[in-house]
N, C-alpha and C positions, 0 to 999 in steps of 0.2 A: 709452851709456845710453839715447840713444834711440829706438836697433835693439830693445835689451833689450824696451825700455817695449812697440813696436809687436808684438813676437812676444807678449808676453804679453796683449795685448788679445787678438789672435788667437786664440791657444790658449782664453783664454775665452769667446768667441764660439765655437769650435767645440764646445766643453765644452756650452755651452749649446744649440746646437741639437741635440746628441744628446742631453741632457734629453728635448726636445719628441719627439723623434724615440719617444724609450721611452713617455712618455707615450701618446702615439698608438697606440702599439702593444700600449699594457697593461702591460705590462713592470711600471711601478711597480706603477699602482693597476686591480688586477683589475676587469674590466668586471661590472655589475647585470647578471643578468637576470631578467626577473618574468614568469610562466605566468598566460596567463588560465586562468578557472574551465573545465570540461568543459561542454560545449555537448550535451545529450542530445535527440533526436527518438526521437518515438515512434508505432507504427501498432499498432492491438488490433482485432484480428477479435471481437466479442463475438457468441457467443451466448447463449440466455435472457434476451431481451431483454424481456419482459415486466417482469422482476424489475430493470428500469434501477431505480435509487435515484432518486426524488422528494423525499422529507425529509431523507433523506442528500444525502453528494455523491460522487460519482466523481473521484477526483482522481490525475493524478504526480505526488508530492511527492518532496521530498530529504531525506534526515534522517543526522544525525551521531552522536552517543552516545546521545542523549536516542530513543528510539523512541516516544514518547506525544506528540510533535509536531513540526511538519517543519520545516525550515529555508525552506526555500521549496514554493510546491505552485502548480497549473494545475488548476482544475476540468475538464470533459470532460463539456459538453454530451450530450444522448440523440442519435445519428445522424436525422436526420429522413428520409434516405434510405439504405436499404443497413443492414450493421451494423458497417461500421469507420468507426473514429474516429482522430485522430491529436490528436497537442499536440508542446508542446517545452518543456523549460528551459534558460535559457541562463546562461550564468557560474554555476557555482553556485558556492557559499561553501567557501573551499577546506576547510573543516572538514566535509564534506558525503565519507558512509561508501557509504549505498546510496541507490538508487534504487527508492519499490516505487510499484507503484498501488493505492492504496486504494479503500474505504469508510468515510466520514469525516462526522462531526458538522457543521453548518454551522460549530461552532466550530474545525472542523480538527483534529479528537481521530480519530485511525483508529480502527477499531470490527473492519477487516476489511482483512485484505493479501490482497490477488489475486495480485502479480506482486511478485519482489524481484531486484534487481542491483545487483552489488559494481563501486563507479563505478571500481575499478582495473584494470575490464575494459577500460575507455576506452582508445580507441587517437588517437594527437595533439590528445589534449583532443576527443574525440568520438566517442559511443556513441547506435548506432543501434539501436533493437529495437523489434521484427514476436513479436507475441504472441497465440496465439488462447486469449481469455479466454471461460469460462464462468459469467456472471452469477446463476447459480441452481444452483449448485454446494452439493452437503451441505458443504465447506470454510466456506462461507460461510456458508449455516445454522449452523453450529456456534459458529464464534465471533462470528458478530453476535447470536445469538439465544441458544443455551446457555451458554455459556458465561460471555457476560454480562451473561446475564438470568435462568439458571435455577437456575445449579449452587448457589448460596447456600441452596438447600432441597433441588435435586437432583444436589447432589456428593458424599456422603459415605454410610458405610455401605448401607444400603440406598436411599437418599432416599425423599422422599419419596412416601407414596402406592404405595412401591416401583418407582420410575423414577427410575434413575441417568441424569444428561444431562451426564457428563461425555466428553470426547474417545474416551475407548478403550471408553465400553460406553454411551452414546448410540444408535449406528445399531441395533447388533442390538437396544435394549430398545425403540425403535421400531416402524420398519417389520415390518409381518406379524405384532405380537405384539399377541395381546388389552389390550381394558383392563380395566384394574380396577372403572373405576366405570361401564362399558356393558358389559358379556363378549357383547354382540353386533355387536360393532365391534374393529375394530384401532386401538392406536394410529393408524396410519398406514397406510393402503392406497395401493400404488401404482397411480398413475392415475387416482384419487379420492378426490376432497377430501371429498365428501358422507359416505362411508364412513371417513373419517380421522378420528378423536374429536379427536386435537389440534387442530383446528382450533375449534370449538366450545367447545372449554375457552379458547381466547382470544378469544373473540369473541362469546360469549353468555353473558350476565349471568344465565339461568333456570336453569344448570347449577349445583348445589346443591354445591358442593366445601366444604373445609373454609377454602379458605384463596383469596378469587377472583383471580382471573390475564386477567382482561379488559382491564384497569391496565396489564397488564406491558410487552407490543409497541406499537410503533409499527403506523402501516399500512405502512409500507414492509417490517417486520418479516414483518408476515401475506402482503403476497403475494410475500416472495421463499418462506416457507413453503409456499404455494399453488402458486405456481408450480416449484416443486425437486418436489413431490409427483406435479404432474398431469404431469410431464417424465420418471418413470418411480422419482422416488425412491431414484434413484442412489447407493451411496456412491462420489461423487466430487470 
């Protein structure tokens, strides 16, 4: 009886350390593991630097489903020296889709996407990008200024005044096409703003329209306008 007894403590003392043994090993209970967030840096060569946002902000933000505001964001001071600039975000929120660089309201409302990338480009939770941004780009005119400032008069049939400012017939009713209410000026002259009518219609109150648009832009609006113009008026 007890030989019996001693074999059997035995056998249960071995039973049991190969418990521990599986344990250790995983064997029972599958090992956690937890991903940090993508870690992204970033380097932009800007140019049209004149047109840096002042009232605006420059910003890399993250953003998930919701595209009218970011998950997280990094303003991106004017270069005091040179024209590149760098930032970073780090961990972002795993719910986090792309990455872009904006033009953005102090309240962090984008106005204007420069740059966009899909964070599943990330390679071991890190995404690096070198991008030469053009800050007075007609992209940018268009949707910081027409788009969401003008088309509500000048989106549909003819608009008005007979200037369409929406995406696909904006440049050409622009640039190098008379105005209506100076037929001695262009809309838009490239390389001059003096000869540009649009400038004037937002920016001088003695101009007798039906309907005044001095209200409408910011100043940051007028010299990325001024500046995209005297830069050759590019559609770019």
């Amino acid at each position: 009886m007890i030989h019996y007894l001693k074999m059997k403590n035995i056998i249960s003392y071995l039973l049991f350390l190969a418990c521990l043994a599986a344990c250790d090993s995983g064997d029972i209970y599958p090992t956690t593991t937890t991903t940090d967030g993508v870690d992204v840096s970033a380097s932009f060569t800007l140019s049209g630097l004149d047109a840096f946002p002042q009232t605006y902000k420059l910003s890399l933000a993250a953003f998930g489903t919701d595209d009218d505001f970011p998950l997280v964001s990094s303003n991106i001071p004017k270069p005091s020296n040179g024209n590149v600039v760098t930032t970073a975000l780090e961990n972002l929120p795993a719910e986090t889709q792309t990455v872009k660089l904006c033009i953005s309201t102090t309240g962090r409302t984008p106005i204007c996407i420069l740059y966009s990338q899909d964070v599943s480009s990330a390679r071991n939770n890190k995404m690096n990008i070198s991008e030469n941004i053009n800050l007075a780009s007609f992209k940018r005119v268009q949707e910081e200024i027409f788009s969401r400032l003008c088309v509500s008069c000048h989106g549909s049939g003819q608009g008005a005044g007979k200037l369409l400012l929406t995406p696909s017939a904006s440049y050409g009713q622009l640039v190098n096409t008379t105005a209506n209410f100076d037929p001695t000026k262009k809309r838009v002259t490239a390389n001059n703003i003096d000869e540009s009518f649009i400038i004037p219609v937002l920016t001088d109150g003695s101009i007798a329209l039906r309907q005044p648009h001095t209200t409408l832009a910011d100043p940051d609006d007028i010299t990325l306008l001024k500046t995209w113009i005297n830069s050759g008026a590019l559609k770019n």
